[in-house]
C-alpha positions in Angstrom: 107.8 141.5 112.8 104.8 139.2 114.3 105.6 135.3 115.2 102.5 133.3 114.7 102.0 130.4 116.8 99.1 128.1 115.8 97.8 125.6 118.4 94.5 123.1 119.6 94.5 121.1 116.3 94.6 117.0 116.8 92.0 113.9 116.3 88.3 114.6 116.7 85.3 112.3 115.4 83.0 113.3 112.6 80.5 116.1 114.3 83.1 117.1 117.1 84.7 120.5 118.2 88.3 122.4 118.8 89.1 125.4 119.3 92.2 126.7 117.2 94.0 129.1 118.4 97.0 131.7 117.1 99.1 133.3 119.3 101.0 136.1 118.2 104.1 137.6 119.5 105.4 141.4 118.5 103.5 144.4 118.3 100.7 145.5 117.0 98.9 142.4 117.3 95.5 145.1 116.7 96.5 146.2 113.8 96.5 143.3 111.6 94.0 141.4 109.8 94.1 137.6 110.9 92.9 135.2 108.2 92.9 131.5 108.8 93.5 129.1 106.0 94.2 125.5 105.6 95.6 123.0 103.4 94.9 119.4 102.6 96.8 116.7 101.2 97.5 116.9 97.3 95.3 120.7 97.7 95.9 124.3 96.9 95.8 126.3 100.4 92.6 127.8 100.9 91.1 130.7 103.1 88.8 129.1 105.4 88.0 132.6 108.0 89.3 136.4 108.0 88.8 138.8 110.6 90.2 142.6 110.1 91.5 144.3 112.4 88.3 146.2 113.0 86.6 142.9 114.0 84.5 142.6 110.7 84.8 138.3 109.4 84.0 136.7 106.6 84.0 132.9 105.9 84.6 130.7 103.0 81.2 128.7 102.0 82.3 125.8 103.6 83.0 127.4 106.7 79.6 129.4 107.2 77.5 128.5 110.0 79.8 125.8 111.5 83.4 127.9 112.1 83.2 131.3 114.4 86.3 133.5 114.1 87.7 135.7 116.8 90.3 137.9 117.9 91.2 139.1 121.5 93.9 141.6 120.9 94.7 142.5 124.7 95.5 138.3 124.3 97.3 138.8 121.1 95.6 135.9 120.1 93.5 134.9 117.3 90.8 131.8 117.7 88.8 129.6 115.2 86.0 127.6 116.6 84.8 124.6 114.6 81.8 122.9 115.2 80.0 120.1 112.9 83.7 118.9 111.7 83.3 116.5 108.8 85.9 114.6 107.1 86.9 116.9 104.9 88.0 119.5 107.2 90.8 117.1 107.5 94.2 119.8 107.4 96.8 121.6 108.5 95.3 124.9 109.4 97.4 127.9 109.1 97.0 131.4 110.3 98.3 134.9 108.8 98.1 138.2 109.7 98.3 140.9 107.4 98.7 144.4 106.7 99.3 146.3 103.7 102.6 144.3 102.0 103.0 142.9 105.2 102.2 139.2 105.7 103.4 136.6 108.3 102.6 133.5 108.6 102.7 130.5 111.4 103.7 126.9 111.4 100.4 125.4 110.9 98.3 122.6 113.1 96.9 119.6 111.7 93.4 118.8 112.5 91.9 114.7 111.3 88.4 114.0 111.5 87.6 110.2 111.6 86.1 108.0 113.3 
């Protein structure tokens, strides 16, 4: 069993930064595969970041060159970096962590871009 805990979302202006970060209780935090998603008003949920547990990411389109994933697993702790935000990152970003049939999920942390 892992409890996620997503924090760092809130308010930023178009072009700001935050840090998200997913804390993870229970054991073998290493083991999984942490994917970030995120889900805006009237959307479907949509992966946004993944990082396996061997360190490799991948990013959705509108994440590349703006969002940096990470994982410090002595931390238990999972981290999304977003530069550039824009308007329509506007969401409540979720993180999972997954392994094999096994797939837990945190509360989620709204993040609004506006001026």
């Amino acid at each position: 069993q892992v409890q996620l805990v997503e924090s760092g979302g809130g308010l930023v202006q178009p072009g700001g930064s935050l840090r998200l970060s997913c804390a993870a209780s229970g054991s073998m935090f290493s083991f999984y595969n942490i994917n970030w998603y995120r889900q805006a008003p009237g959307k479907e949920r949509e992966l946004v970041a993944r990082i396996s547990s061997g360190g490799s990411t991948n990013y959705a389109d509108s994440a590349k060159g703006r969002f940096t994933i990470s994982r410090d697993n002595a931390a238990s702790t999972a981290y999304l970096r977003m530069n550039s935000l824009k308007p329509e990152d506007t969401a409540v970003y979720f993180c999972n962590a997954a392994s094999g049939s096994y797939i837990f999920w945190g509360q989620g942390t709204q993040v609004t871009v506006s001026s």
